[in-house]
VMD Tcl script that draws the C-alpha trace (Angstrom):
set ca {
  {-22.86 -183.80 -38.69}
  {-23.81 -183.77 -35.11}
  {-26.65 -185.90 -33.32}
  {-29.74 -184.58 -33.21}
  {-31.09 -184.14 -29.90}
  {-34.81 -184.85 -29.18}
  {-37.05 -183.12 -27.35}
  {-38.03 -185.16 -24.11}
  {-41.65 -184.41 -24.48}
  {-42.03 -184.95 -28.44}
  {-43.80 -187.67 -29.99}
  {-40.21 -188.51 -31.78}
  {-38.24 -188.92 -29.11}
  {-41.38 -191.26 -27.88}
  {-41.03 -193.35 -30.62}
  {-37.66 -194.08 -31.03}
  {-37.96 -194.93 -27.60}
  {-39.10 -198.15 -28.95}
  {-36.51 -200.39 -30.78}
  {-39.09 -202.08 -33.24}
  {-39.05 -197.83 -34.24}
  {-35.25 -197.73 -34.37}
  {-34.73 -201.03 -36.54}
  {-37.49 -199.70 -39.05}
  {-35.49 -196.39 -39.09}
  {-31.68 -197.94 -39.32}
  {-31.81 -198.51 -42.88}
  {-31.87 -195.20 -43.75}
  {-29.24 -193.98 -41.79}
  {-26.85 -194.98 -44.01}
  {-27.60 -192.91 -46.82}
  {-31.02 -193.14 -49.13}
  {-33.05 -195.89 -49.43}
  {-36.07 -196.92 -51.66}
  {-38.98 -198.46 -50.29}
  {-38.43 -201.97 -51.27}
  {-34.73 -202.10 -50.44}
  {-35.17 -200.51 -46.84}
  {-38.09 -203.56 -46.43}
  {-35.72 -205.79 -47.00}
  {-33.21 -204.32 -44.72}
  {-35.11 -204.37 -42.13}
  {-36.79 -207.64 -42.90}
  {-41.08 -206.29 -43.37}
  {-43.14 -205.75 -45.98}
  {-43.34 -203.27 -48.41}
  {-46.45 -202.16 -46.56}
  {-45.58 -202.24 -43.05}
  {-42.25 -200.18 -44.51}
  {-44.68 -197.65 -46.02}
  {-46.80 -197.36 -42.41}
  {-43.01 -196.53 -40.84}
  {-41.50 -194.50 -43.34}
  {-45.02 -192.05 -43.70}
  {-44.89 -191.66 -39.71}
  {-41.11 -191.03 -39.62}
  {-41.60 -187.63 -42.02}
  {-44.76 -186.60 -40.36}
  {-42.34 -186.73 -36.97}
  {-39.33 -184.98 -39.22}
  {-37.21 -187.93 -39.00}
  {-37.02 -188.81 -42.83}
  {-36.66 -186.47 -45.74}
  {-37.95 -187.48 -49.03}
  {-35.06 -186.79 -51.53}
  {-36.34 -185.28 -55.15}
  {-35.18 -186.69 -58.38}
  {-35.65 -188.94 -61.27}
  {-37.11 -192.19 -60.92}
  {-38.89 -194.08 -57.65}
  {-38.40 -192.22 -54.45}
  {-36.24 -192.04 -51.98}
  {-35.59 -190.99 -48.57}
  {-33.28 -190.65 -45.96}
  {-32.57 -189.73 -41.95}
  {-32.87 -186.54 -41.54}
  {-29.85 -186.48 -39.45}
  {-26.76 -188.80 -38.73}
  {-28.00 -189.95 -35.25}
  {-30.68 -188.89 -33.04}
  {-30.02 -188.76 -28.82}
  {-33.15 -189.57 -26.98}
  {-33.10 -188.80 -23.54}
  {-34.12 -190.75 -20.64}
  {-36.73 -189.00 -19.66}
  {-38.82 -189.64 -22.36}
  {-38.18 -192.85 -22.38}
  {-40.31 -195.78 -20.67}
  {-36.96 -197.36 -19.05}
  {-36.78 -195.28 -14.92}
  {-32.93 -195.23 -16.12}
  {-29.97 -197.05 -17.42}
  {-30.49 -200.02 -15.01}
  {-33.91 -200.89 -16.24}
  {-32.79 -199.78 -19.74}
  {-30.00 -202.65 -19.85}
  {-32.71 -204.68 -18.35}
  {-35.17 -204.29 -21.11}
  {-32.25 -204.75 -23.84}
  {-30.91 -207.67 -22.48}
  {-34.04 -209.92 -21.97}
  {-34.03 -211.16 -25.54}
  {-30.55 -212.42 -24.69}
  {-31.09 -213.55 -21.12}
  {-34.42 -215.68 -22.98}
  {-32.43 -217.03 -25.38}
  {-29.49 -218.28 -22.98}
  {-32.27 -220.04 -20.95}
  {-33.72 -221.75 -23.62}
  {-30.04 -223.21 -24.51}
  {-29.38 -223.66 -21.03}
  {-32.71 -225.91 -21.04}
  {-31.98 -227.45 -24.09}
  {-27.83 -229.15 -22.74}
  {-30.11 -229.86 -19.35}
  {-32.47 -232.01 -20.57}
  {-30.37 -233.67 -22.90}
  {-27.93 -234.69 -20.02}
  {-30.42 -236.03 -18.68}
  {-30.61 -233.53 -15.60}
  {-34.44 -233.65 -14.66}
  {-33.84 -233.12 -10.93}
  {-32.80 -230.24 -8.48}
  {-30.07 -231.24 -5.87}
  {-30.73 -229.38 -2.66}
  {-28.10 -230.14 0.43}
  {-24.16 -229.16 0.92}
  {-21.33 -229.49 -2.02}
  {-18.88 -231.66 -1.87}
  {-16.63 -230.15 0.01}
  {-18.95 -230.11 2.82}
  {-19.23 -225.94 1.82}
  {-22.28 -223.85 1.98}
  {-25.81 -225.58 0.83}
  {-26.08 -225.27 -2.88}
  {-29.44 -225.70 -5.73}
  {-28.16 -227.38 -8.97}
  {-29.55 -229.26 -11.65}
  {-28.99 -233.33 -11.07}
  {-30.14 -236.35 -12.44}
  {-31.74 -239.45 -10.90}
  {-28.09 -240.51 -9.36}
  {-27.32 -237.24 -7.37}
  {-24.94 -235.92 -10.11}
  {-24.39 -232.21 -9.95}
  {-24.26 -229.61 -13.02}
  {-22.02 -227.49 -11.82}
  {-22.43 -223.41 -12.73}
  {-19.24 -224.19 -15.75}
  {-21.18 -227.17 -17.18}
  {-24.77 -225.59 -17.65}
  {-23.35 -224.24 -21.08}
  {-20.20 -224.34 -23.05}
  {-18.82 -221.58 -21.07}
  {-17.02 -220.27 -17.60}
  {-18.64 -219.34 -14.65}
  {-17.56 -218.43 -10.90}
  {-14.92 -215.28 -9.38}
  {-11.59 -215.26 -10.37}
  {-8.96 -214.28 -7.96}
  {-6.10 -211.64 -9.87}
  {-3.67 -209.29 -9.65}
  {-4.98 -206.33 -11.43}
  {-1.90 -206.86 -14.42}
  {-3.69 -209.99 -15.08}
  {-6.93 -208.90 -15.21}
  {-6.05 -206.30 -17.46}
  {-4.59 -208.72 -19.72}
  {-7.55 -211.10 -19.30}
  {-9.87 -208.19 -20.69}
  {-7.37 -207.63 -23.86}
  {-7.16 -211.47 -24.32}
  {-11.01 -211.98 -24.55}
  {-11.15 -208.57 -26.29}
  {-8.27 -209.73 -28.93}
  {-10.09 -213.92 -29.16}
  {-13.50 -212.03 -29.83}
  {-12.00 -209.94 -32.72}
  {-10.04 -212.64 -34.54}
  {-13.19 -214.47 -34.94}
  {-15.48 -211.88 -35.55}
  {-12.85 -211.19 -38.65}
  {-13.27 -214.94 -39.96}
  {-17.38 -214.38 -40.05}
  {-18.53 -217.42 -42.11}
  {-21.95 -219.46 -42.36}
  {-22.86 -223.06 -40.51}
  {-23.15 -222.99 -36.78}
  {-24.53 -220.00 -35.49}
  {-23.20 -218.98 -31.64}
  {-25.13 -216.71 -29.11}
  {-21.31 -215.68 -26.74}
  {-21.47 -214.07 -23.63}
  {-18.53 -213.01 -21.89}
  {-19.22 -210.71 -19.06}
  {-16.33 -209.44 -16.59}
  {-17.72 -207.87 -13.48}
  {-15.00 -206.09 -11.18}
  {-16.51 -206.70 -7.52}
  {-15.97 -204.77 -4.97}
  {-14.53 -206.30 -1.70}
  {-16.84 -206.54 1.18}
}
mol new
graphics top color blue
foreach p $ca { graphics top sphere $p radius 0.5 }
foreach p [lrange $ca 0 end-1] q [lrange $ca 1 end] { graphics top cylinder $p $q radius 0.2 }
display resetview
């Protein structure tokens, strides 16, 4: 089945603008769900599931399937396609913007969490040590410097390659990501980020 395309100016495109909208809506696109077990899925009550699943038929975004025992329903189609102009985002920039902030808020509170317990409850103002250009970093009471690498457990800062290797780079992070992502597993629970920006020379 093909996406569904909303209209712009309807009141469903509207509200799948919103992602609390969307997450109450995923479990049914899966197949049919009852009441109880799409709560669950989507972590809410039975009766803030009812509220969600009685607006999403009203819009004609849920079809109540007809059969024996406790009902059912289901999305009315495979995948919806809302388009930008009914949505609150100005465009894809300020779209990424608003679905990155829970990430970006979570990375700072980790970030502030390795700061403080290195004991870095200063900011170092004046050159590098190479005498470069003036720099801002987080220091302790001694003058020494986290640099951008050591604010997390991560990389930071331009690499310089030929475009081979940055090709194989991208399949090497790509390939690292996947192998794990296959192992799954419970105990520590890791927020990655692993962003690779192509700059363009000035």
């Amino acid at each position: 089945m093909e996406p569904t395309r909303l209209d712009p100016g309807s009141e469903a495109a509207r509200t799948l603008d919103r992602p609390r909208a969307r997450a109450m809506l995923a479990p049914f696109l899966t197949g049919p769900r009852g009441l109880s077990e799409a709560a669950r899925a989507a972590g809410v009550s039975r009766q803030a599931m009812r509220y969600w699943v009685r607006k999403f038929e009203r819009l004609g975004l849920l079809v109540r399937l007809s059969g024996p025992g406790r009902p059912c329903w289901e999305s009315a189609a495979p995948a919806y396609l809302i388009p930008f102009s009914a949505s609150r985002a100005a465009g894809l920039e300020e779209w990424l913007a608003e679905r990155t902030a829970a990430d970006h808020a979570a990375l700072l509170r980790a970030a502030t969490r390795h700061l403080e317990a290195r004991g870095l409850d200063h900011l170092f103002f004046g050159t590098g040590p190479d005498g470069g250009e003036p720099l801002t970093r987080p220091a302790d009471a001694q003058g020494r410097v986290a640099l951008e690498s050591g604010v997390l457990d991560g990389f930071a800062g331009v690499l310089e390659l030929s475009p081979a290797d940055a090709d194989a780079l991208r399949r090497d992070l790509a390939a690292l990501w996947e192998r794990y992502r296959r192992r799954g597993g419970r105990g520590v629970r890791l927020r990655v980020y692993a962003y690779l920006v192509e700059e363009k020379r000035r």
